[in-house]
C-alpha positions in Angstrom: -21.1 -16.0 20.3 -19.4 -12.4 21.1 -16.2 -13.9 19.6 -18.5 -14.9 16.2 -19.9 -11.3 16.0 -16.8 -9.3 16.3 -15.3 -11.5 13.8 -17.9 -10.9 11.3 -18.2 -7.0 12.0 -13.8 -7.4 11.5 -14.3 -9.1 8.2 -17.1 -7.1 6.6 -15.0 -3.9 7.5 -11.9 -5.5 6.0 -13.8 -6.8 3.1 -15.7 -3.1 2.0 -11.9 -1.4 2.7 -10.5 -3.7 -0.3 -13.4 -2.7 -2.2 -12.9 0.2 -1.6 -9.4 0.0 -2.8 -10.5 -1.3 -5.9 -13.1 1.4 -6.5 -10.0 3.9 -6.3 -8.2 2.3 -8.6 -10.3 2.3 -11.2 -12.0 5.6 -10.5 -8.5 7.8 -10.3 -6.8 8.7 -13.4 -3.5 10.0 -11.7 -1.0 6.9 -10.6 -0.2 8.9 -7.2 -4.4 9.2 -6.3 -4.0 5.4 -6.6 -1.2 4.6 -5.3 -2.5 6.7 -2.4 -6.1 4.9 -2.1 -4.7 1.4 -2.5 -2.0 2.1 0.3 -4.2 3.3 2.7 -7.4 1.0 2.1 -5.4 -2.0 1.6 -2.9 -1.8 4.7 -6.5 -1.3 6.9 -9.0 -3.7 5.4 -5.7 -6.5 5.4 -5.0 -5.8 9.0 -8.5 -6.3 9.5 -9.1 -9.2 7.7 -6.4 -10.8 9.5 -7.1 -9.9 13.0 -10.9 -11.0 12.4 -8.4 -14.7 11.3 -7.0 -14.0 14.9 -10.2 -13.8 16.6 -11.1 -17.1 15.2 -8.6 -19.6 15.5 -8.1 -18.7 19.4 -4.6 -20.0 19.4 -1.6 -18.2 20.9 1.2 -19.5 18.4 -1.6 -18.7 15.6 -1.9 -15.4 16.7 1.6 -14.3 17.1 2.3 -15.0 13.3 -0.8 -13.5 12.4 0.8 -10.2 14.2 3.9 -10.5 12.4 2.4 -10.6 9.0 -0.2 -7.5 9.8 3.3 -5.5 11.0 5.2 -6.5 8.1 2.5 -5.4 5.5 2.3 -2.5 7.7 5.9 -1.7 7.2 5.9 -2.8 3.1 2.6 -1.9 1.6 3.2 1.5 2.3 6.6 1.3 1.6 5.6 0.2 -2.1 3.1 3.0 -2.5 5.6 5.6 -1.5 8.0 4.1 -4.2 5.5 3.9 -7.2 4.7 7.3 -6.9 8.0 8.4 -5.9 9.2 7.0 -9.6 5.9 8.6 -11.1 6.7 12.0 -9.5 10.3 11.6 -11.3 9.3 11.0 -14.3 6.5 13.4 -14.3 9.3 16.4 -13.7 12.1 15.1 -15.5 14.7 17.9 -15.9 16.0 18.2 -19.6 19.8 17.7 -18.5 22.8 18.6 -21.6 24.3 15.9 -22.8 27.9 15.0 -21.2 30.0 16.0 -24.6 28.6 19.8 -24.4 30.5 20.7 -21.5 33.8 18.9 -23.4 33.0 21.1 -26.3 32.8 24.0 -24.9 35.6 24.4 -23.1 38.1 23.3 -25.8 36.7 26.6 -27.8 
């Protein structure tokens, strides 16, 4: 029964994180806002949506591969937020470089 209730509070808090996420998304105009709410919602509400899965099935081998799929989106969904808006970030301040053949050019004058 305890078990039942706790799983249910898990998955409702998972559930309104990754809608959440997707309010942010379409909400936010600026890639890195979204990047930024879907990182952070996402990595939560999946984590909690899987350990509610843990609290469920009650088995040990179950459970240990639940854990290593919550640490490994841990470790990548981050990961992948920090690189879009790492290449956004780039782009956004692009510095005008000279072309290679200018520097040639002028010092053969």
């Amino acid at each position: 029964m305890i078990r039942e209730i706790i799983a249910s509070l898990l998955l409702v808090l998972g559930s309104s994180l990754m809608l959440l996420a997707g309010i942010g998304l379409v909400r936010f105009r600026d890639p890195l806002s979204r990047a930024h709410a879907l990182t952070k919602a996402t990595t939560l509400g999946i984590s909690l949506l899987l350990i509610a899965l843990w609290v469920i099935l009650e088995d040990d081998i179950s459970g240990l591969k639940i854990l290593l799929v919550i640490i490994f989106c841990l470790l990548t969904t981050p990961l992948s937020g920090h690189m879009v808006a790492s290449l956004y970030y780039r782009q956004l301040h692009k510095k005008e470089r000279p072309p290679e053949n200018a520097e040639d050019s002028s010092r053969s004058e």
